[in-house]
Phi, psi and omega in degrees: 000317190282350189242342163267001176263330179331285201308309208268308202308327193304291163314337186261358179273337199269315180249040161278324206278315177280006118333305168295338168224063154268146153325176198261331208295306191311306182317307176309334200274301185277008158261003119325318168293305202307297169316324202277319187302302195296001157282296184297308176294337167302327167309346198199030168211101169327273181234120179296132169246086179308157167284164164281013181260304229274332173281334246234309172250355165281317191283344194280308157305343181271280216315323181286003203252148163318155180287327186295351164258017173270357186260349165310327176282168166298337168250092181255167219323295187313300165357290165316298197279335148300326160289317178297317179310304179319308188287329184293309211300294173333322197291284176279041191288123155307157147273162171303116161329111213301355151050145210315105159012122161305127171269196168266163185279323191305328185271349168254021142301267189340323179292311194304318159291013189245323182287322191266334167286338179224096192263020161253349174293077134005182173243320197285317198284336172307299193312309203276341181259358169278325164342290231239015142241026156099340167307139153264098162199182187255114187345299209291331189270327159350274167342282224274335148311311195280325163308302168319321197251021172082019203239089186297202184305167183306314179304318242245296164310323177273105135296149176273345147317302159322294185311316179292331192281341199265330152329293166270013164278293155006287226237019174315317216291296175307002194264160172212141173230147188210149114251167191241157182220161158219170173205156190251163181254206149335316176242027198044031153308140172266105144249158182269134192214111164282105170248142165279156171213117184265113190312323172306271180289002177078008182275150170290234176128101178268106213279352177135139210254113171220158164224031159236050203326130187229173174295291142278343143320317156277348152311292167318317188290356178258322175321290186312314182281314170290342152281341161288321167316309225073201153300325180264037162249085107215032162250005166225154194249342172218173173245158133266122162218193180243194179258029183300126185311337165291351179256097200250191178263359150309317167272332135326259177341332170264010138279303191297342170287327169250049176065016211262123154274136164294147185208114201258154182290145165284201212262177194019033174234107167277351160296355169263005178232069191283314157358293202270310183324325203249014138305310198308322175293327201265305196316319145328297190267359156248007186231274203270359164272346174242034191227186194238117127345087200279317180191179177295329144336292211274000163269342160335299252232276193326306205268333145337311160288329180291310213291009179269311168326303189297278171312320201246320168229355151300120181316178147195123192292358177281337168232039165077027150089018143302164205244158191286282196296025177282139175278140198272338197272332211277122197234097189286120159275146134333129164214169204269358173225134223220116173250162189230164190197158181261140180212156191066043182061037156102008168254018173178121182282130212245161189214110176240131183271125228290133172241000000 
């Protein structure tokens, strides 16, 4: 730095010194030239960023320019006294107050997990069960962890979103979920498509396509699906739904005949019937969002094909990347021929190993 300020400093003294002996006229004409370029590059450089030797010989020079051409520059008063400010600051920089002991990344995992698995669970009642596994800290740092990691106070953490996630982990095996979807056709008819879903294995049951959804239209269409269960509507114990007008006591009441209770989601959280929610995502973005809808036949038809694709051969993760009618005990060998078939009308490819 000391040998490049040398260096600048040097050159502008040789070329002061050839300054003295040009005419006043000659002078004048480049300083005039001069101004203009530096008009014509402000048109097209916002904010000039200077080196610190180049701030460094501008401040030393702005003492020689008249006061009325010192605001004229690229660098002006105010400019100057922000540098200076820059420089006292860097100059008389503190260090940080050594402030509360560093905790292990391990012990602050361990409060957030103690917090987030037991959400009836104080800061205090924390503190006491880390106690009583040998850590030494202090409520107070408890606390101010379980904040940090988004975990207020105890009332404020037991939610009835939490009661409900626990709920349905329970009671998977027995759950079945229904919701309605839409979709527009062609001709920008709105259709409606009521489905079921059995939550343990993810299978669908698509219960029917209208594009006038009635009470009773849905009432049937569930009516319709427990004769088809069969004997196995007396493997599930509840329904999920919402509070949709179309879920009457009437639709209730044809569960409740096989013993099925309802269970209604509260009002505007659709995470809580996250199941049916993320069919609805899928059924979109690999089915009905990327084809053009002609009528109710033909969504008919589209979404029927989807749900054999969806049951029979879509992975999932919920279930170790089984397809819902997939055998869990079944163990797939590798083999070197792989047929591949088109499913959904040529949108989406299925891979089957050769027999």
């Amino acid at each position: 730095m000391l040998v490049r300020m040398t260096y600048l400093l040097a050159t502008r003294v040789f070329a002061w010194l050839a300054l003295l002996c040009r005419s006043t006229a000659a002078k004048n004409a480049e300083i005039l030239i001069l101004r203009h370029e530096v008009t014509v590059l402000r048109r097209q450089v916002a904010v000039p960023r200077p080196g610190w030797s180049d701030r460094a010989l501008l401040a030393a020079l702005a003492r020689l320019l008249l006061q009325a051409l010192r605001g004229r520059r690229i660098v002006s008063p105010r400019t100057l006294r922000a540098w200076h400010r820059r420089l006292i600051k860097r100059k008389w920089t503190q260090p940080p107050a050594p402030g509360r002991p560093h905790i292990p990344d391990e012990l602050r995992d361990l409060i957030v997990r103690l917090g987030t698995e037991n959400p009836r669970w104080g800061f205090r009642r924390v503190h006491g069960e880390l106690r009583r596994l040998g850590h030494k800290v202090s409520a107070a740092t408890v606390r101010h962890v379980l904040r940090a990691a988004g975990l207020g106070p105890a009332p404020r953490r037991h939610t009835a979103r939490r009661e409900w996630a626990a709920f349905l982990k329970t009671r998977a095996s027995g759950l079945l979920a229904t919701d309605f979807f839409h979709l527009d056709t062609i001709t920008l008819q709105r259709l409606y498509v009521l489905f079921v879903m059995e939550v343990r294995t993810r299978t669908v049951h698509i219960l029917g396509v209208t594009d006038h959804p009635t009470a009773a239209w849905a009432t049937e269409q569930v009516r319709h699906l427990l004769w088809q269960l069969g004997e196995r509507a007396a493997d599930f114990s509840h329904l999920i739904r919402d509070r949709d007008a179309k879920f009457t006591a009437a639709f209730d009441a044809v569960f409740a005949s096989e013993s099925i209770s309802v269970a209604k989601t509260p009002p505007r959280s659709p995470n809580c019937n996250l199941h049916a929610e993320r069919f609805i995502r899928s059924a979109r973005q690999e089915c009905t969002d990327r084809l053009l809808i002609l009528d109710r036949g033909h969504a008919e038809k589209i979404l029927h094909d989807y749900a054999r694709h969806f049951n029979g051969h879509r992975p999932h993760q919920g279930r170790n990347q089984l397809a819902p009618l997939d055998d869990p005990n079944v163990i797939p060998i590798p083999t070197a021929r792989i047929e591949h078939r088109q499913a959904v009308t040529g949108l989406i490819n299925e891979y089957h190993r050769a027999s």
